[in-house]
TORMAR-415995 format. One record per atom (N, C-alpha, C, O, CB): residue in three letters; z, y, x. Coordinates in steps of 0.2 Angstrom, whole numbers, plus 5000, padded with zeros to 4 digits. Glycine has a CB too. Layout:
# residues N
ALAZYX...
This chain:
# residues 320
UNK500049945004UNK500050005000UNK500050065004UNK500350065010UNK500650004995UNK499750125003UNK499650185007UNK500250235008UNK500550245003UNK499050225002UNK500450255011UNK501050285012UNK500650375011UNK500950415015UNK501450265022UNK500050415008UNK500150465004UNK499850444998UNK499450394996UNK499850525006UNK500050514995UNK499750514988UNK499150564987UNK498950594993UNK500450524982UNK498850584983UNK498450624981UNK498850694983UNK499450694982UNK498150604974UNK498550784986UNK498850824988UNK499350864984UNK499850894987UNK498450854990UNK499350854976UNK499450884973UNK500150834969UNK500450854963UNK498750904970UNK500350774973UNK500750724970UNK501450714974UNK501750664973UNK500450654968UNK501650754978UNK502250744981UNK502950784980UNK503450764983UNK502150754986UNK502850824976UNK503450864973UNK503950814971UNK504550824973UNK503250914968UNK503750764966UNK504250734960UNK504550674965UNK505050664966UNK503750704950UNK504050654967UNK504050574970UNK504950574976UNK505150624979UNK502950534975UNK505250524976UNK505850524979UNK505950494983UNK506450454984UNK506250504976UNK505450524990UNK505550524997UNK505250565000UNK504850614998UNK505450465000UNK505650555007UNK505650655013UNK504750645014UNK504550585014UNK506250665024UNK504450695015UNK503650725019UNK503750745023UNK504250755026UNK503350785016UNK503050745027UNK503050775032UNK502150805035UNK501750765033UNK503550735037UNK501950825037UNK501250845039UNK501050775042UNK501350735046UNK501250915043UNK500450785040UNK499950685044UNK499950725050UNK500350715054UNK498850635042UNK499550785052UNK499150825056UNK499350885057UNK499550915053UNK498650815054UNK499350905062UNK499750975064UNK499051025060UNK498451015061UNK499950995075UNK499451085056UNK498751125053UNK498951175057UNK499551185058UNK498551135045UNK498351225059UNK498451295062UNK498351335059UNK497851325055UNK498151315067UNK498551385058UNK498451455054UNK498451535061UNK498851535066UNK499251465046UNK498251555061UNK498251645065UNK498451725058UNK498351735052UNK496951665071UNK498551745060UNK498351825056UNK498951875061UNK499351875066UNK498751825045UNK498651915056UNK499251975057UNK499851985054UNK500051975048UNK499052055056UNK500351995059UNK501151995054UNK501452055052UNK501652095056UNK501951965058UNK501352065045UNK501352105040UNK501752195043UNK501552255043UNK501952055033UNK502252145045UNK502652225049UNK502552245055UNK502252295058UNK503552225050UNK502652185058UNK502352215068UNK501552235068UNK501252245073UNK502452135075UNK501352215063UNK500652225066UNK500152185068UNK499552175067UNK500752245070UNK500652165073UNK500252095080UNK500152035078UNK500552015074UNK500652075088UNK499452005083UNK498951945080UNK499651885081UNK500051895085UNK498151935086UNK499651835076UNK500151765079UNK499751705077UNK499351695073UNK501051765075UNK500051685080UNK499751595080UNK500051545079UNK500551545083UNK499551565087UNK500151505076UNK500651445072UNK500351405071UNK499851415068UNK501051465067UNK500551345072UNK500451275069UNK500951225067UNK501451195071UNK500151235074UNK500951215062UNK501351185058UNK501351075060UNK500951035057UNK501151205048UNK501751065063UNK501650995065UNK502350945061UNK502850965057UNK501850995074UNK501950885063UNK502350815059UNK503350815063UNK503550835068UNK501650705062UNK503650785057UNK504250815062UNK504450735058UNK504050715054UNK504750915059UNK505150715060UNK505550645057UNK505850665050UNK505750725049UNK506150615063UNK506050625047UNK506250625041UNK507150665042UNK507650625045UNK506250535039UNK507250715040UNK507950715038UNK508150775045UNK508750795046UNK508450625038UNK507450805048UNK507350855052UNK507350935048UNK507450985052UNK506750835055UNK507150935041UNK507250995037UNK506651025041UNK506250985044UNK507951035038UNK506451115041UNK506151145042UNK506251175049UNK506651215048UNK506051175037UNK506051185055UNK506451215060UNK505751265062UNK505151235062UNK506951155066UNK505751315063UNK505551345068UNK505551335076UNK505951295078UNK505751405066UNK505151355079UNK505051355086UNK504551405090UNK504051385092UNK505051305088UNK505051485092UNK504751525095UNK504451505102UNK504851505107UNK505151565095UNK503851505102UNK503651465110UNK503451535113UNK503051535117UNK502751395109UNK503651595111UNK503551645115UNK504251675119UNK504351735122UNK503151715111UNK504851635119UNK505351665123UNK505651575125UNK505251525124UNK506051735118UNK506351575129UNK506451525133UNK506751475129UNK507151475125UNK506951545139UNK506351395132UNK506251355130UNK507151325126UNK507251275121UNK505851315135UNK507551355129UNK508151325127UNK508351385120UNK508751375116UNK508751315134UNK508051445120UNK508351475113UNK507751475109UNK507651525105UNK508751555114UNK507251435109UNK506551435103UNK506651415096UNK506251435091UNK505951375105UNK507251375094UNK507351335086UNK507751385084UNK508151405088UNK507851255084UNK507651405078UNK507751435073UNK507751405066UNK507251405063UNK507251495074UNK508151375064UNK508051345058UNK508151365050UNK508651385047UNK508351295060UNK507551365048UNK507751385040UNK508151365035UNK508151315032UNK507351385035UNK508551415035UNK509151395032UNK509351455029UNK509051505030UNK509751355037UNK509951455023UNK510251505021UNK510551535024UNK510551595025UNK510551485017UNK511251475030UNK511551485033UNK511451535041UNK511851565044UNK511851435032UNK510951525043UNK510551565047UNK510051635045UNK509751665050UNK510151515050UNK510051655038UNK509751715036UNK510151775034UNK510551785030UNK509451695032UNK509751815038UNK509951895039UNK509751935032UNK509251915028UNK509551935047UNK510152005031UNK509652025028UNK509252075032UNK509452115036UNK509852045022UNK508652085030UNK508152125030UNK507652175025UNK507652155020UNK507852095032UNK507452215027UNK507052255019UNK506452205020UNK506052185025UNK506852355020UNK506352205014UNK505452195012UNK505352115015UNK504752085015UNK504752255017UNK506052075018UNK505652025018UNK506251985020UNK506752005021UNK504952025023UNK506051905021UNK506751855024UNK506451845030UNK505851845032UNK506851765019UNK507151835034UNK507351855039UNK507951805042UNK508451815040UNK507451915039UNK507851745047UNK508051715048UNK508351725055UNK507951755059UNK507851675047UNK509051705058UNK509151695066UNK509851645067UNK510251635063UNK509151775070UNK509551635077UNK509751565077UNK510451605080UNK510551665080UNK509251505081UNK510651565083UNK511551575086UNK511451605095UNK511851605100UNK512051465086UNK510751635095UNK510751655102UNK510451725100UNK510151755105UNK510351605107UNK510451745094UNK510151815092UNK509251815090UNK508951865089UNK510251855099UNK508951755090UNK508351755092UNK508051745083UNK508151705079UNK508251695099UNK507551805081UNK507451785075UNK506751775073UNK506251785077UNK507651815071UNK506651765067UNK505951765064UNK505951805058UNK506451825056UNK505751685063UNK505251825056UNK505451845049UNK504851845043UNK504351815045UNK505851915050UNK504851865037UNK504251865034UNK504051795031UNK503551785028UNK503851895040UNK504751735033UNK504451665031UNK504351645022UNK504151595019UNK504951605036UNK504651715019UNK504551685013UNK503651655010UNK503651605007UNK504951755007UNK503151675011UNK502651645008UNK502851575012UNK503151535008UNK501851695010UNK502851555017UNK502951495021UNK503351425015UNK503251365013UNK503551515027UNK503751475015UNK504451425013UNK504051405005UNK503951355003UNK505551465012UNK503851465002UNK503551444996UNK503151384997UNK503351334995UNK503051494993UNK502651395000UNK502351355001UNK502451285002UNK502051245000UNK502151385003UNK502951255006UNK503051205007UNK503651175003UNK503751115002UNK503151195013UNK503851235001UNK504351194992UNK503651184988UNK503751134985UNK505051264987UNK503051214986UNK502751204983UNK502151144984UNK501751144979UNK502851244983UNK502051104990UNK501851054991UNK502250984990UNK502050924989UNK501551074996UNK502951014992UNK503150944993UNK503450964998UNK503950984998UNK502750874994UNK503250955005UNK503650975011UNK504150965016UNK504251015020UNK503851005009UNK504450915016UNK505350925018UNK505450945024UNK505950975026UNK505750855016UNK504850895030UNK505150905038UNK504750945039UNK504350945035UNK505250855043UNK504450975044UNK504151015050UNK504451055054UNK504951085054UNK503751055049UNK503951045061UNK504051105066UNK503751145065UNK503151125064UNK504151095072UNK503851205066UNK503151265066UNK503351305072UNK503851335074UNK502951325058UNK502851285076UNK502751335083UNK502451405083UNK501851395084UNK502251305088UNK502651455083UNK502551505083UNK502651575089UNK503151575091UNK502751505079UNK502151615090UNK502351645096UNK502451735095UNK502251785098UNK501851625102UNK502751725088UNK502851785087UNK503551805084UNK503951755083UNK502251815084UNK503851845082UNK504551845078UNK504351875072UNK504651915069UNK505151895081UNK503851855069UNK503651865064UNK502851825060UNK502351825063UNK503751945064UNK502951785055UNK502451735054UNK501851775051UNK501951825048UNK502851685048UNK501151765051UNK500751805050UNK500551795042UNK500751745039UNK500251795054UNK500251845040UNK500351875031UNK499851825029UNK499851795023UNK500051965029UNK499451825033UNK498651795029UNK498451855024UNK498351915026UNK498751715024UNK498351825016UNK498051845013UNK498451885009UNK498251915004UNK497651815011UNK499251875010UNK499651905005UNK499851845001UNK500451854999UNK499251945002UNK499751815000UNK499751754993UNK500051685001UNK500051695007UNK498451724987UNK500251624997UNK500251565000UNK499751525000UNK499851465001UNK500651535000UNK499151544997UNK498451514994UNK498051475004UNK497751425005UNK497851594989UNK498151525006UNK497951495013UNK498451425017UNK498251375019UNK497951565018UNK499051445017UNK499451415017UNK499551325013UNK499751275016UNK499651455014UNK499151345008UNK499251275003UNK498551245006UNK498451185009UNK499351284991UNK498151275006UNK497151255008UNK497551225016UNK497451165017UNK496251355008UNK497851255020UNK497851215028UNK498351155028UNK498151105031UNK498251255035UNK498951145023UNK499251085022UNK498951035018UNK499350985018UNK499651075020UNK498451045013UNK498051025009UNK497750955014UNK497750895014UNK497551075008UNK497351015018UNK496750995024UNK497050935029UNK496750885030UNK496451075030UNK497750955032UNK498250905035UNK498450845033UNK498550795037UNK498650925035UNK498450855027UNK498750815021UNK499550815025UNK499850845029UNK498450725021UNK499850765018UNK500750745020UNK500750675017UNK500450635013UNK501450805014UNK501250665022UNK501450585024UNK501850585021UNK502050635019UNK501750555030UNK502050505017UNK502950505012UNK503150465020UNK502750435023UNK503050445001UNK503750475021UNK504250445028UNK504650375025UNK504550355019UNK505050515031UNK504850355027UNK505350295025UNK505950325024UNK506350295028UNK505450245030UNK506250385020UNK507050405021UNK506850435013UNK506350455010UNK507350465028UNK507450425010UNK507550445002UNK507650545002UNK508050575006UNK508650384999UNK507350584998UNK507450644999UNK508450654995UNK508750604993UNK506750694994UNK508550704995UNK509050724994UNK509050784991UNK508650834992UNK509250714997UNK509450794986UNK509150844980UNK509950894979UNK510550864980UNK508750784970UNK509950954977UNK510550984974UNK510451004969UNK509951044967UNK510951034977UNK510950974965UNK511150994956UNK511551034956UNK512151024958UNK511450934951UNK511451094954UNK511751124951UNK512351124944UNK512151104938UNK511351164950UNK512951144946UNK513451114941UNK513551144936UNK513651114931UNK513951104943UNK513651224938UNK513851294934UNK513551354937UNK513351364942UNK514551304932UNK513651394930UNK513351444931UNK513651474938UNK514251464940UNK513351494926UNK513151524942UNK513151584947UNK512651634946UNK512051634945UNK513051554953UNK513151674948UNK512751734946UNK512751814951UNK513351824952UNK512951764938UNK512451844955UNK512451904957UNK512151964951UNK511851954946UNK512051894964UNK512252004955UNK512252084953UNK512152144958UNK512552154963UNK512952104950UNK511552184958UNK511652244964UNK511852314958UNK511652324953UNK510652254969UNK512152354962UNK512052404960UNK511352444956UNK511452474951UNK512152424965UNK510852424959UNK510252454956UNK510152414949UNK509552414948UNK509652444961UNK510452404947UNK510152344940UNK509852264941UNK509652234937UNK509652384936UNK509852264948UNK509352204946UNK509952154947UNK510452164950UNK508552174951UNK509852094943UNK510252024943UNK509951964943UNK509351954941UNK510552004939UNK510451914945UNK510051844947UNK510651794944UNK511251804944UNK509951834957UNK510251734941UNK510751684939UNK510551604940UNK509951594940UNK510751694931UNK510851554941UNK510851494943UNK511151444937UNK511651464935UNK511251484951UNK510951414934UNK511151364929UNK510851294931UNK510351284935UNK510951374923UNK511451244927UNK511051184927UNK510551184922UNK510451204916UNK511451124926UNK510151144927UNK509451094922UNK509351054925UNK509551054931UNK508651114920UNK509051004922UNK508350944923UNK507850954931UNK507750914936UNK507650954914UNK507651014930UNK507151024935UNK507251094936UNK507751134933UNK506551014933UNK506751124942UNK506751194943UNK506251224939UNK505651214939UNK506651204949UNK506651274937UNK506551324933UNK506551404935UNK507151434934UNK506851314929UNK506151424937UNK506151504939UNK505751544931UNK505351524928UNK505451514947UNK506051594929UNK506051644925UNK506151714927UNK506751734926UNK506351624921UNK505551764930UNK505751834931UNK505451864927UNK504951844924UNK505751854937UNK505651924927UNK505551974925UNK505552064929UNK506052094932UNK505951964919UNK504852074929UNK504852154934UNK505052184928UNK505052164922UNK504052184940UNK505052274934UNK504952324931UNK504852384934UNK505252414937UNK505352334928UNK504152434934UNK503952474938UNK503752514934UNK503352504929UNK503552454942UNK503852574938UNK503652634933UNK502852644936UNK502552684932UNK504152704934UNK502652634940UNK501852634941UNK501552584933UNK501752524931UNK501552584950UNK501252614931UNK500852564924UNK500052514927UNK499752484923UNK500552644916UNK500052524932UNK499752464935UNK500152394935UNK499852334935UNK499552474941UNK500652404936UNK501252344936UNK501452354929UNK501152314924UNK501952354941UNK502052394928UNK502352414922UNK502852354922UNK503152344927UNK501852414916UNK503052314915UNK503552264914UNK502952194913UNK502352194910UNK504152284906UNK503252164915UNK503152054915UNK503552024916UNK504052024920UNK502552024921UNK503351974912UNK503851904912UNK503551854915UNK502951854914UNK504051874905UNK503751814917UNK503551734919UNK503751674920UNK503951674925UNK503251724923UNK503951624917UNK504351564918UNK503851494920UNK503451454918UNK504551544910UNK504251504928UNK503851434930UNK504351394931UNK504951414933UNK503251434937UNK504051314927UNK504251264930UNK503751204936UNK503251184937UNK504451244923UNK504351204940UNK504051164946UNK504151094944UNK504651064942UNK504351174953UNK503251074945UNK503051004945UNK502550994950UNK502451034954UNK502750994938UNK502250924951UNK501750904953UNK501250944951UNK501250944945UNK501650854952UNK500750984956UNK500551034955UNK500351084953UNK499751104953UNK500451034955UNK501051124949UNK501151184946UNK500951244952UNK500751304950UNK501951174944UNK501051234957UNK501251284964UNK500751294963UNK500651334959UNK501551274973UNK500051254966UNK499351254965UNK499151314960UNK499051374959UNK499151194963UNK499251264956UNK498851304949UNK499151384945UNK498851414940UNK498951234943UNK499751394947UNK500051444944UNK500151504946UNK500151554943UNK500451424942UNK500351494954UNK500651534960UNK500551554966UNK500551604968UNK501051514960UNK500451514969UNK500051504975UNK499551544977UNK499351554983UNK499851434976UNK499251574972UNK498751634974UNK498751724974UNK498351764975UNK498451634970UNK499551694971UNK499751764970UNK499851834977UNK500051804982UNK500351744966UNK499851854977UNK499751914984UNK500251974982UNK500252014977UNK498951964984UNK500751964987UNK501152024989UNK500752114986UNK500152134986UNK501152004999UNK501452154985UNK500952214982UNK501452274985UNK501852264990UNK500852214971UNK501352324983UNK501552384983UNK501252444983UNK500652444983UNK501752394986UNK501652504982UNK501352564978UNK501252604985UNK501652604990UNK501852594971UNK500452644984UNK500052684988UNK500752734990UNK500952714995UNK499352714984UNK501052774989UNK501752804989UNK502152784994UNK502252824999UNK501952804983UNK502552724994UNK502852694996UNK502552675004UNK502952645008UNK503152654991UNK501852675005UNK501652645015UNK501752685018UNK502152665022UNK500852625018UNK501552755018UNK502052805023UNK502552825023UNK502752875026UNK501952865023UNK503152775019UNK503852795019UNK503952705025UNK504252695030UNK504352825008UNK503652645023UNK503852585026UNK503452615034UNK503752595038UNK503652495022UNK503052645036UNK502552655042UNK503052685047UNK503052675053UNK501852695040UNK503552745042UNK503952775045UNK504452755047UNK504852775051UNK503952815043UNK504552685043UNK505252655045UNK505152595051UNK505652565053UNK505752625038UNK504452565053UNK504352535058UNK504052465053UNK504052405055UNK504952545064UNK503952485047UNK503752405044UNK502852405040UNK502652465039UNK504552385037UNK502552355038UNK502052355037UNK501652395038UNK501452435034UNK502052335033UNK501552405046UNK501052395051UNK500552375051UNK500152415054UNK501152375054UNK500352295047UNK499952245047UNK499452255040UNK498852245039UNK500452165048UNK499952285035UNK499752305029UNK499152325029UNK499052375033UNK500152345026UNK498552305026UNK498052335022UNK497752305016UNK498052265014UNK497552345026UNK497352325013UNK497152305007UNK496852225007UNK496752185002UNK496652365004UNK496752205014UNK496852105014UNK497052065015UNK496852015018UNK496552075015UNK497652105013UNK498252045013UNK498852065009UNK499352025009UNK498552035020UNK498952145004UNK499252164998UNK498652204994UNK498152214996UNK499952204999UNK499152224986UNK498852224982UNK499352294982UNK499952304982UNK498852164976UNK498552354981UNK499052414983UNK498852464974UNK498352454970UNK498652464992UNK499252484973UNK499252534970UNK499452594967UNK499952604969UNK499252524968UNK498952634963UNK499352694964UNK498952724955UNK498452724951UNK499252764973UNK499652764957UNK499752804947UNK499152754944UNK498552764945UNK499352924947UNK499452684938UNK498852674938UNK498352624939UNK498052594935UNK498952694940UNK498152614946UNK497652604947UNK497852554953UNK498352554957UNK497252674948UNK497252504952UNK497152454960UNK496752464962UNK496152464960UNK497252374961UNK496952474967UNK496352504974UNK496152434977UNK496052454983UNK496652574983UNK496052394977UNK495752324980UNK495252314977UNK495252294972UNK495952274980UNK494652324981UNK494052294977UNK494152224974UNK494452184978UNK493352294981UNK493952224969UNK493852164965UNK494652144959UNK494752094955UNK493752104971UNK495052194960UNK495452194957UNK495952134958UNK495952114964UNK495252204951UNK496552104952UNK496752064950UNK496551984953UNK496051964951UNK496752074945UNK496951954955UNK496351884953UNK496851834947UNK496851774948UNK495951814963UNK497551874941UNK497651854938UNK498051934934UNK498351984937UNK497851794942UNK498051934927UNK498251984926UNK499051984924UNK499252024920UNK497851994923UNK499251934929UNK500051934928UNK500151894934UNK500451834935UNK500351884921UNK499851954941UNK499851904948UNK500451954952UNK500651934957UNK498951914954UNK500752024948UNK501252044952UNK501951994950UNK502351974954UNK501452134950UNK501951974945UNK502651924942UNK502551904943UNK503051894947UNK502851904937UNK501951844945UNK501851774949UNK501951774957UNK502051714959UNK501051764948UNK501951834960UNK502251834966UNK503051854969UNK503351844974UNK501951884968UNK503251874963UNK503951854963UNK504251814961UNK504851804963UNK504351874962UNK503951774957UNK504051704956UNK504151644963UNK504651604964UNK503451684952UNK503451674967UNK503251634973UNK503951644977UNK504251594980UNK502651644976UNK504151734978UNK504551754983UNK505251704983UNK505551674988UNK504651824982UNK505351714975UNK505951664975UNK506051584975UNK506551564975UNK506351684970UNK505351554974UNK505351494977UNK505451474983UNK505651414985UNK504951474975UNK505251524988UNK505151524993UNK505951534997UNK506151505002UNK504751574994UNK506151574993UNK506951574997UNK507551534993UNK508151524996UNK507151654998UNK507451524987UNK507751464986UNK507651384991UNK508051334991UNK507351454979UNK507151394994UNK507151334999UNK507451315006UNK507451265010UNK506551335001UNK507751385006UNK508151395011UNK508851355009UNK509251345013UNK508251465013UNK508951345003UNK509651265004UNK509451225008UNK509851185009UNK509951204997UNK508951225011UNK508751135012UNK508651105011UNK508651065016UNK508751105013UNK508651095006UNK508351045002UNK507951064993UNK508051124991UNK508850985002UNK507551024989UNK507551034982UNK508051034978UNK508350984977UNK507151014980UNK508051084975UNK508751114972UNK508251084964UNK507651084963UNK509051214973UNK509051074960UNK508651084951UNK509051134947UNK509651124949UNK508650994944UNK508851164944UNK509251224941UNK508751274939UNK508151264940UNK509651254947UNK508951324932UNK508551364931UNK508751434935UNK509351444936UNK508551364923UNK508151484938UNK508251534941UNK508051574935UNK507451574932UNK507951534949UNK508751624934UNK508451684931UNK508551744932UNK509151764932UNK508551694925UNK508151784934UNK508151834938UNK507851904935UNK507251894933UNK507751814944UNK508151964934UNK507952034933UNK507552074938UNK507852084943UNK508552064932UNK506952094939UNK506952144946UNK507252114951UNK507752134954UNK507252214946UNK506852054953UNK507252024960UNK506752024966UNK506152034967UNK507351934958UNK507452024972UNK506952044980UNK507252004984UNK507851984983UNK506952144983UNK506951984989UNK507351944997UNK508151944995UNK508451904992UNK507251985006UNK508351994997UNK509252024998UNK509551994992UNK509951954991UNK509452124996UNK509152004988UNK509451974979UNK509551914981UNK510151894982UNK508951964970UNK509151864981UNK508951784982UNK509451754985UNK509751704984UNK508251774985UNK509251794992UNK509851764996UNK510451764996UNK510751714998UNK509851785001UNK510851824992UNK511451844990UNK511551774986UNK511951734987UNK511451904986UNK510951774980UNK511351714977UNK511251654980UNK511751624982UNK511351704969UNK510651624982UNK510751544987UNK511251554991UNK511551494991UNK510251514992UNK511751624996UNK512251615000UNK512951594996UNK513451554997UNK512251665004UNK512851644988UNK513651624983UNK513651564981UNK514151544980UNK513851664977UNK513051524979UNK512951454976UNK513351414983UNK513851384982UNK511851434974UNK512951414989UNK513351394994UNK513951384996UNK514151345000UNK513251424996UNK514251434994UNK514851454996UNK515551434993UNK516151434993UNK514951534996UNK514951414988UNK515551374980UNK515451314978UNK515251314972UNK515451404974UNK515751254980UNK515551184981UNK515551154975UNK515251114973UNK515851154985UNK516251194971UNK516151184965UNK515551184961UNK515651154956UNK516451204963UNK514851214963UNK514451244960UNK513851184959UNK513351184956UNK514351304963UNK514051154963UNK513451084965UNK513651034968UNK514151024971UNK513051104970UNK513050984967UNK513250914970UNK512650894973UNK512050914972UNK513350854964UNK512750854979UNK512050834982UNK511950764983UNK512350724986UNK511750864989UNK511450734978UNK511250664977UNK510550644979UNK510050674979UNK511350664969UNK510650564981UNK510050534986UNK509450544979UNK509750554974UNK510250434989UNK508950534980UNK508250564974UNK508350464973UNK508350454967UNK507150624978UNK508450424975UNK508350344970UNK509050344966UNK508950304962UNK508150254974UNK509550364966UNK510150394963UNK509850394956UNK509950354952UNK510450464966UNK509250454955UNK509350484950UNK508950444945UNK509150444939UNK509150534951UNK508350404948UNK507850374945UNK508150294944UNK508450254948UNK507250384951UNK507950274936UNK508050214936UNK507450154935UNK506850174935UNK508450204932UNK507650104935UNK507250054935UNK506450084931UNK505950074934UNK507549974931UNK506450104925UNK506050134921UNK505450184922UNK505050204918UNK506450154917UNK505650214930UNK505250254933UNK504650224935UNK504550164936UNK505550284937UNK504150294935UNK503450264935UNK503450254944UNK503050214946UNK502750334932UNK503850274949UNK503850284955UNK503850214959UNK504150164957UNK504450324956UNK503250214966UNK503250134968UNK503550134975UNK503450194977UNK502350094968UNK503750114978UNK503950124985UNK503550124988UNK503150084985UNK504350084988UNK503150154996UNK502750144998UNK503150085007UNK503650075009UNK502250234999UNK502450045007UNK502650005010UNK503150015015UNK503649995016UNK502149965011UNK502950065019UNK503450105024UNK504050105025UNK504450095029UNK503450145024UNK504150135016UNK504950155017UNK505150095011UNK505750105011UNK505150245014UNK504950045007UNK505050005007UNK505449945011UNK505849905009UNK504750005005UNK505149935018UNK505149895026UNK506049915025UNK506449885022UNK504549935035UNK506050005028UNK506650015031UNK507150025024UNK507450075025UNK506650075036UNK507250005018UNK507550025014UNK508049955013UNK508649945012UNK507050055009UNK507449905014UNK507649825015UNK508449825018UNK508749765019UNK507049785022
């Protein structure tokens, strides 16, 4: 029996991933500017997601995505390791590989910041696509959410965590530019939901607001191909939209993305007001911090005899 499945079938099924083939991606990184290069390689089972800066010394390069290693930052997530050394900008990333399935990799990278691409994780999902992903011989591991958690900023926005069945994201913006204006969106994550719903969506912001981040030393890299710019109004990207509910859909992605930083797949519903990095992490760090709040269970735990799920011969051998 074959140890993958079709690209679009590894989210549900109840063992760890990992890339067949190392995929490469290059771009510009959003804030610094500067060209970076990264390749996402096959990593062992029960390795999680680790970074590795191959542009400073070989003994402080891992950086690992985690909650418990993330800083805050404006405009983006921002991780660092215990020798000061960071990365940042990885939320399309993390989307992305919560949204394929995902569980182990190394990614080599030689910049402190991951490159934008197109804005969206659509490039992203097309290079692990192309790679494909392996199922490993080791059982995933999942966190259930037990009870509610909830943050609050000052500025009005809020975030909430409940139990469910599955993952559930529900946000809702609000912008006084009427090119955006107010949206809702409720995604639920499935076997390829990410694909089809999210994954295309592209980072935005208002024509107003690039000389005030330019001045503060951040999106540098920014131009109209790789965000969705607007003003009073109006989108200045030729060709417009490629969804007319692609700003909600991107915060959707943002916070799949940093919801991944537990480390593993969480089930719970995320409901979220005007949500941004700082929010997100706030709450994955209070959910965290509160054990009462959760349980983490092996994924064949959950599943009984009745499931459609088959062992692949692999991890059938070492399960023996």
């Amino acid at each position: 029996m074959p140890d993958t499945l079709t690209h679009n079938m590894f989210v549900e099924q109840p063992f760890q991933t990992t890339v067949q083939r190392n995929a490469c991606l290059d771009g510009i990184g959003l804030h610094s500017g500067r060209f970076v290069r990264m390749v996402i390689c096959p990593a062992p089972a029960s390795t999680g997601i680790k970074f590795c800066r191959t542009d400073v010394n070989r003994q402080l390069q891992t950086v690992i995505a985690h909650a418990s290693y993330a800083q805050r930052a404006r405009l983006c997530t921002r991780i660092m390791n215990n020798d000061g050394i960071t990365l940042e900008t990885i939320e399309h990333l993390m989307a992305a590989f919560s949204g394929v399935g995902l569980d182990n990799a190394i990614i080599q990278i030689d910049s402190s910041e991951a490159p934008i691409l197109d804005g969206s994780s659509q490039p992203l999902l097309e290079s692990l696509t192309n790679a494909g992903l392996e199922i490993l011989p080791a059982k995933r591991k999942y966190m259930i959410v037990t009870k509610p958690v909830e943050v609050r900023l000052e500025c009005g926005a809020w975030a909430r965590l409940e139990p469910a069945k599955k993952l559930q994201i529900d946000v809702e913006i609000e912008f006084e530019d009427s090119a955006i204006g107010a949206q809702k969106y409720s995604y639920t994550h499935r076997d390829g939901s990410f694909a089809a719903e999210i994954a295309y969506a592209r980072t935005f912001c208002q024509l107003r607001d690039v000389e005030l981040m330019h001045n503060a030393g951040l999106a540098l890299g920014g131009s109209l191909n790789n965000a969705i710019v607007v003003n009073n109004g109006e989108i200045l990207n030729k060709g417009g939209l490629r969804d007319e509910r692609e700003f909600v859909k991107h915060k959707v992605l943002d916070c799949l993305g940093d919801l991944f930083l537990i480390g593993m797949p969480v089930k719970t519903k995320m409901t979220t007001f005007r949500p941004g990095h700082a929010l997100s992490l706030q709450l994955v760090q209070t959910l965290l911090n509160d054990p009462t709040a959760y349980r983490i269970v092996g994924a064949l735990n959950e599943y009984g005899q009745s499931d459609n799920f088959v062992i692949p011969d692999r991890a059938a051998a070492s399960m023996a």
